[in-house]
MARVEXZA-224343 format. One line per field, with one value per residue: x, y, z of N, C-alpha, C in turn; residue in three letters. Coordinates in steps of 0.1 Angstrom, whole numbers, plus 5000, padded with zeros to 4 digits. Example, Ala and Ser with C-alpha at 12.3 -4.5 7.8 and 13.67 -1.06 7.14 Angstrom:
residues 2
n_x: c(5132	5128)
n_y: c(4943	4978)
n_z: c(5078	5071)
ca_x: c(5123	5137)
ca_y: c(4955	4989)
ca_z: c(5078	5071)
c_x: c(5132	5129)
c_y: c(4967	5000)
c_z: c(5078	5079)
residuo: c(ALA	SER)
***
This chain:
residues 59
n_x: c(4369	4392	4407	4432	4438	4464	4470	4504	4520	4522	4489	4498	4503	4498	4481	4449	4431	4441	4439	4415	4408	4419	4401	4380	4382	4384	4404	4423	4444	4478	4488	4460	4431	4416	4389	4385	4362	4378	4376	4371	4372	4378	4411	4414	4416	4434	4456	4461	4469	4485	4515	4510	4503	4497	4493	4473	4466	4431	4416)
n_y: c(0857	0886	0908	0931	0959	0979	1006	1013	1025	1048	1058	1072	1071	1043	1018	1023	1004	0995	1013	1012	0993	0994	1018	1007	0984	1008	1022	1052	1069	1075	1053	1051	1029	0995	0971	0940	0912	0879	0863	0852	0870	0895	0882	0885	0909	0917	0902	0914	0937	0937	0945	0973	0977	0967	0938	0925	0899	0896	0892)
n_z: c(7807	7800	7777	7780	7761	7747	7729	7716	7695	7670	7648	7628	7594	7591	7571	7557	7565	7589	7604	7606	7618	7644	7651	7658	7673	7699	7700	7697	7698	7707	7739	7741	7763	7760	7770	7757	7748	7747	7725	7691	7670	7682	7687	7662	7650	7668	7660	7632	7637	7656	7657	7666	7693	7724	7744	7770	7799	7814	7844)
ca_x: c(4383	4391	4423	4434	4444	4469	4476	4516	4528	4513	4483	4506	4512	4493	4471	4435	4420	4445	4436	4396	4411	4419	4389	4367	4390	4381	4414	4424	4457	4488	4482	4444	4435	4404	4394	4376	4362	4390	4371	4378	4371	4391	4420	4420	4421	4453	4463	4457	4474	4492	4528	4508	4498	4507	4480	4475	4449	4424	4406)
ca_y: c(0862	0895	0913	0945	0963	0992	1014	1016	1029	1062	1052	1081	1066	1032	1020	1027	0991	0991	1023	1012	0984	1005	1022	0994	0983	1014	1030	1067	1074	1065	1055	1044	1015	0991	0961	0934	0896	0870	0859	0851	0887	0902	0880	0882	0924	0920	0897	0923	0950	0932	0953	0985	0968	0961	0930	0914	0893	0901	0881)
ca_z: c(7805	7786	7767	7778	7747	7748	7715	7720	7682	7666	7634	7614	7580	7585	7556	7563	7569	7602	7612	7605	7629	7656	7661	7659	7691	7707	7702	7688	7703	7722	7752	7748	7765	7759	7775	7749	7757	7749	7716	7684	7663	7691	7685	7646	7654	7674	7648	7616	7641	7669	7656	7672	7706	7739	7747	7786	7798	7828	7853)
c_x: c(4382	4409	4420	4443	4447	4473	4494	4525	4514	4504	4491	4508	4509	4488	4455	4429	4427	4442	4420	4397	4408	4408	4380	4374	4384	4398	4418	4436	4468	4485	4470	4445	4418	4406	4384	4376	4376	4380	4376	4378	4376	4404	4420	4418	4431	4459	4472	4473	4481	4504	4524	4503	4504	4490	4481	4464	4441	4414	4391)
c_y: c(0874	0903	0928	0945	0976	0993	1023	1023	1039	1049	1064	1073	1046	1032	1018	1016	0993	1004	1023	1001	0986	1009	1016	0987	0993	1026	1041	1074	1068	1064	1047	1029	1008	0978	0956	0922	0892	0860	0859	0863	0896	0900	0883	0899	0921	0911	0905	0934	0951	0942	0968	0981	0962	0953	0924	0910	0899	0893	0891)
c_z: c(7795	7786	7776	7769	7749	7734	7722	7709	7677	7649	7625	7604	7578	7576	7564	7568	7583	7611	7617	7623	7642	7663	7662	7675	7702	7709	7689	7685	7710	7730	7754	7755	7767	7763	7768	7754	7747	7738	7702	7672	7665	7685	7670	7645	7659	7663	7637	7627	7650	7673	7665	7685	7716	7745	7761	7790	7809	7829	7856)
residuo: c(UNK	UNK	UNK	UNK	UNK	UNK	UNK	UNK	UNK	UNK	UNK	UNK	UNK	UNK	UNK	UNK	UNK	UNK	UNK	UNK	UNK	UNK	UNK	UNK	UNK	UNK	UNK	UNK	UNK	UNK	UNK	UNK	UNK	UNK	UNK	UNK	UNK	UNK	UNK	UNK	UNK	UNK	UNK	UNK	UNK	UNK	UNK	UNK	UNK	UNK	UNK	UNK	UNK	UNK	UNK	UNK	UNK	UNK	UNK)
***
């Protein structure tokens, strides 16, 4: 099983750990979109940053 992860809110004016977040996900910009396993290091990233994210699962 894995997450698609969309970046749906700008990083303008986050604080730097959620922006470190971000691109450890694989995302830079609106719009990106990255597909990670369905694990638990994943989840506790969407966690930290969920408020900027549009998350859905994939078979």
């Amino acid at each position: 099983m894995a997450l698609k992860i969309k970046l749906v809110k700008s990083l303008n004016g986050r604080i730097a750990k959620h922006k470190a977040t971000a691109a450890a996900l694989g995302l830079r910009k609106i719009g990106d979109v990255t597909v990670q396993p369905d694990n638990a290091a994943t989840k506790g990233k969407i966690a930290q940053i969920g408020y900027l994210l549009q998350v859905t699962e994939e078979q």
